[in-house]
C-alpha positions in Angstrom: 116.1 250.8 -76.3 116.3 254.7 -76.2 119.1 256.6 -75.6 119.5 259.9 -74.0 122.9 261.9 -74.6 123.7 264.0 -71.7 126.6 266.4 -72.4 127.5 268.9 -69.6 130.7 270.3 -67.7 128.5 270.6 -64.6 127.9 267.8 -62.6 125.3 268.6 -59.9 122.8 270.0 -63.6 124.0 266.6 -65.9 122.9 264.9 -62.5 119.6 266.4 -62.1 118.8 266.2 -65.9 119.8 262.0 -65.9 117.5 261.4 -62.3 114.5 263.7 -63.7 114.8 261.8 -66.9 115.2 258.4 -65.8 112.2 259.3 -63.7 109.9 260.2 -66.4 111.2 257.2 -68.3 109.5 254.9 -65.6 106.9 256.9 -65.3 105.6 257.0 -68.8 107.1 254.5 -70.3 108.1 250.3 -70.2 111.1 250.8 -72.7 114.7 250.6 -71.4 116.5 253.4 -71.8 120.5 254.2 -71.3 121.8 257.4 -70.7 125.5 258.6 -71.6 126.5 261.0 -69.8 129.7 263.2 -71.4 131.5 265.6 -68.7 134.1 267.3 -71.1 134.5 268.4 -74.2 136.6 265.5 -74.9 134.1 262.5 -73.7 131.2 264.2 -76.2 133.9 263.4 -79.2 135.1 260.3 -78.4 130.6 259.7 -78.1 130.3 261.6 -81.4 132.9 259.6 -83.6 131.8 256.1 -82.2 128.7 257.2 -83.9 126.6 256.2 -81.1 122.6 255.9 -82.4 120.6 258.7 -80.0 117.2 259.2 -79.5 117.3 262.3 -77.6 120.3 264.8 -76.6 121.1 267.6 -74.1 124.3 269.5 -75.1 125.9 272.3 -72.9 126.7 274.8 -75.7 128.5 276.8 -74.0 131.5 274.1 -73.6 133.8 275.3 -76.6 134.0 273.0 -79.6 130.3 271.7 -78.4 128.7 273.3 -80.8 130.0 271.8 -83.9 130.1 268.3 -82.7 125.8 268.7 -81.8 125.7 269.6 -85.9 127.6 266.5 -86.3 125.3 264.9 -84.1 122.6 266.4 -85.8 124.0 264.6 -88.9 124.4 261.2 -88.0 120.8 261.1 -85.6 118.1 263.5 -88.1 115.1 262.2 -85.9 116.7 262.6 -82.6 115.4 265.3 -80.3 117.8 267.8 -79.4 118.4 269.9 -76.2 120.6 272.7 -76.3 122.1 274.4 -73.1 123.0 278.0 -74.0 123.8 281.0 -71.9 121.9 284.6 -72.8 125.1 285.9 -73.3 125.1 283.6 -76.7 123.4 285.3 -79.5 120.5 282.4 -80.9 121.8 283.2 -84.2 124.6 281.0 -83.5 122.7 278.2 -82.5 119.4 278.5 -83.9 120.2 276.9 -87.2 118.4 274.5 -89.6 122.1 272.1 -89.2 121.1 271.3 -85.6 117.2 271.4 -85.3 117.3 272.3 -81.9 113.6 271.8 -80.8 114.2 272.6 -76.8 116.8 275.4 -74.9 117.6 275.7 -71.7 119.2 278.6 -70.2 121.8 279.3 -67.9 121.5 279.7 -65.0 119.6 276.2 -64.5 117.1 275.7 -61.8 115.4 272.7 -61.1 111.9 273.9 -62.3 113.4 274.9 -65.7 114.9 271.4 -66.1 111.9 270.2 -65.3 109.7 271.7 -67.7 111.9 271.5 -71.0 112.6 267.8 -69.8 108.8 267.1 -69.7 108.0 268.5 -72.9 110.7 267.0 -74.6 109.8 263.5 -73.5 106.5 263.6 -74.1 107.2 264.9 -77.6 109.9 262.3 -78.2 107.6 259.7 -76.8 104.6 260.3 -79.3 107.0 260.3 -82.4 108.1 256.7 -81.0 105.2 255.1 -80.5 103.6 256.7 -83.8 106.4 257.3 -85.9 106.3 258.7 -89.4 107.4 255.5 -91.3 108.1 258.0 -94.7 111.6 259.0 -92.5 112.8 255.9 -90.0 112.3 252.1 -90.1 111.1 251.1 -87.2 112.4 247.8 -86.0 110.3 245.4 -83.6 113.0 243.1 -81.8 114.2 241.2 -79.1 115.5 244.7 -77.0 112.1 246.0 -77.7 111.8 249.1 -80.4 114.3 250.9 -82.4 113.4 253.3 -85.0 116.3 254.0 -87.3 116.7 256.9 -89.8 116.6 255.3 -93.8 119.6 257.2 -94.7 121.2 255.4 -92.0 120.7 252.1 -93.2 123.4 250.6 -95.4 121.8 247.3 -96.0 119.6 244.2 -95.0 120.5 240.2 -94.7 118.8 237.7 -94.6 120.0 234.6 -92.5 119.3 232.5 -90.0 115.5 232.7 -90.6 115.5 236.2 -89.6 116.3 239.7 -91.5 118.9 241.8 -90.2 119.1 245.3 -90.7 122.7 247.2 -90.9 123.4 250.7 -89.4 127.8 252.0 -89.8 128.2 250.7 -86.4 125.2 248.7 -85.4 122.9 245.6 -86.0 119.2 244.5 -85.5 117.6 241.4 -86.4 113.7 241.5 -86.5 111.2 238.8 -88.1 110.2 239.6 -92.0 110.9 238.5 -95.5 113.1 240.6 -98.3 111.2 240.0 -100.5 108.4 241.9 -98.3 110.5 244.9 -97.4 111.7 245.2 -101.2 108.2 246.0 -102.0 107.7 248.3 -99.3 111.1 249.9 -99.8 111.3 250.2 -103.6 112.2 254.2 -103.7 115.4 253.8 -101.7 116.4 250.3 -101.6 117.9 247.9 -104.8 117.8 244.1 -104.4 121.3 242.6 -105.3 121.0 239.3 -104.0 118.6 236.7 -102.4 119.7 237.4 -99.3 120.9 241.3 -99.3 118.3 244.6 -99.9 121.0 247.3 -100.2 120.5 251.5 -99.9 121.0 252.6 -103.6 122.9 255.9 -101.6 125.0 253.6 -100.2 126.8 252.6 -103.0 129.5 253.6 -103.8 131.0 250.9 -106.9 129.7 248.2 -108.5 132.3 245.7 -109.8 130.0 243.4 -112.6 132.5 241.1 -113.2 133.5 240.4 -110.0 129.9 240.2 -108.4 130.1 242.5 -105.8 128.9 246.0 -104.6 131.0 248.3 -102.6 129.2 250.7 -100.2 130.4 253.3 -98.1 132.6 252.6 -95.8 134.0 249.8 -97.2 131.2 247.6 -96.8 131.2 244.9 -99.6 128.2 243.1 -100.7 127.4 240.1 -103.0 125.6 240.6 -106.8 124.1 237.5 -107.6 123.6 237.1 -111.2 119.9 237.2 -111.5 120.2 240.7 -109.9 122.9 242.0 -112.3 120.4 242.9 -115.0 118.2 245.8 -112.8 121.8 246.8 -111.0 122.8 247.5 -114.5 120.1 249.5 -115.5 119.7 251.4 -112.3 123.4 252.5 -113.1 123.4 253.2 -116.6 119.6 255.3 -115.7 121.5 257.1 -113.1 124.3 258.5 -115.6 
């Protein structure tokens, strides 16, 4: 599934912008897609801090507060493709910054043709990254909802169960068909075995209590250390000090 993030205080442009992108959506691709649509300042934070995965974003800019909460959403989506709405009264040294990557603007006032245009552009860019994604920055997941790709410093761990891997976001789930023991091969750099059945993120962790075999990550995620594992956790520890 993508997601779109539409964020703007004006209802006939967030309108136009969800209908012309739904329409290029069916027209160019066979994923489904879901659209959020945030009217006020207060609906984009309430999207922001359930930490919502998004695939692309349109953010009215000139709402106040807007701003900082598309660097936070900037943050918690690196690969997403970002839209800012902006007015020329807004000088793009405010927004232009390496914390949001902005790749697309829109200007106010909006006309239909503008929308248009920008909207095109950015879906056909998103579109080619997510059908030939760079696989050095997101893991791209193959599952029953279709395709996900999903940034690696987003991933707090995989587990194994139920004949299937699973892999674990902050806030979100997908299960896929492979082996561990396959993706700890492929994801040796980033990614510490622990367990038969859990790959962690090595920047995930946050403690590691030996001699009660277990990992703490961030956000209080706790994770099993099997004993066979306890030797390279060890030494990955005492290399990193």
């Amino acid at each position: 599934m993508i997601v779109m993030l539409i964020s703007d205080e004006s209802k006939k442009e967030r309108q136009y912008i969800v209908s012309y992108a739904k329409d290029l959506a069916g027209r160019w691709t066979e994923e489904s897609w879901k659209m959020l649509q945030c009217a006020t300042y207060a609906e984009l934070e309430e999207t922001v801090s359930n930490k919502i995965k998004t695939d692309l974003i349109c953010v009215d800019i000139t709402m106040e507060g807007a701003l900082e909460l598309t660097k936070e959403l900037r943050r918690l989506t690196p690969s997403s493709y970002i839209i800012l709405i902006a007015s020329p009264k807004i000088s793009p040294a405010i927004y232009m910054r390496p914390t949001i990557g902005a790749e697309s603007l829109l200007l106010k006032p909006l006309t239909f043709q503008q929308i248009e245009e920008v909207l095109s552009e950015a879906v056909r860019t998103y579109l080619d990254r997510f059908y030939r994604p760079d696989e050095k920055k997101v893991f791209v997941v193959e599952h029953k909802g279709g395709r996900a790709l999903v940034d690696y410093e987003n991933i707090y761990f995989f587990e194994s169960r139920e004949k299937r891997v699973y892999l674990n976001t902050e806030t979100e789930e997908y299960g896929f068909y492979d082996t561990l023991d396959q993706l700890e091969v492929r994801l040796e750099e980033g990614f510490m075995r622990c367990h038969r059945s859990f790959l962690v993120n090595k920047n995930k962790i946050v403690k590691v209590f030996l001699s009660q075999n277990r990992l703490l990550l961030e956000n209080e995620f706790e994770i099993p250390l099997s004993r066979s594992y306890k030797p390279a956790v060890k030494a990955y520890l005492e290399k990193g000090e």
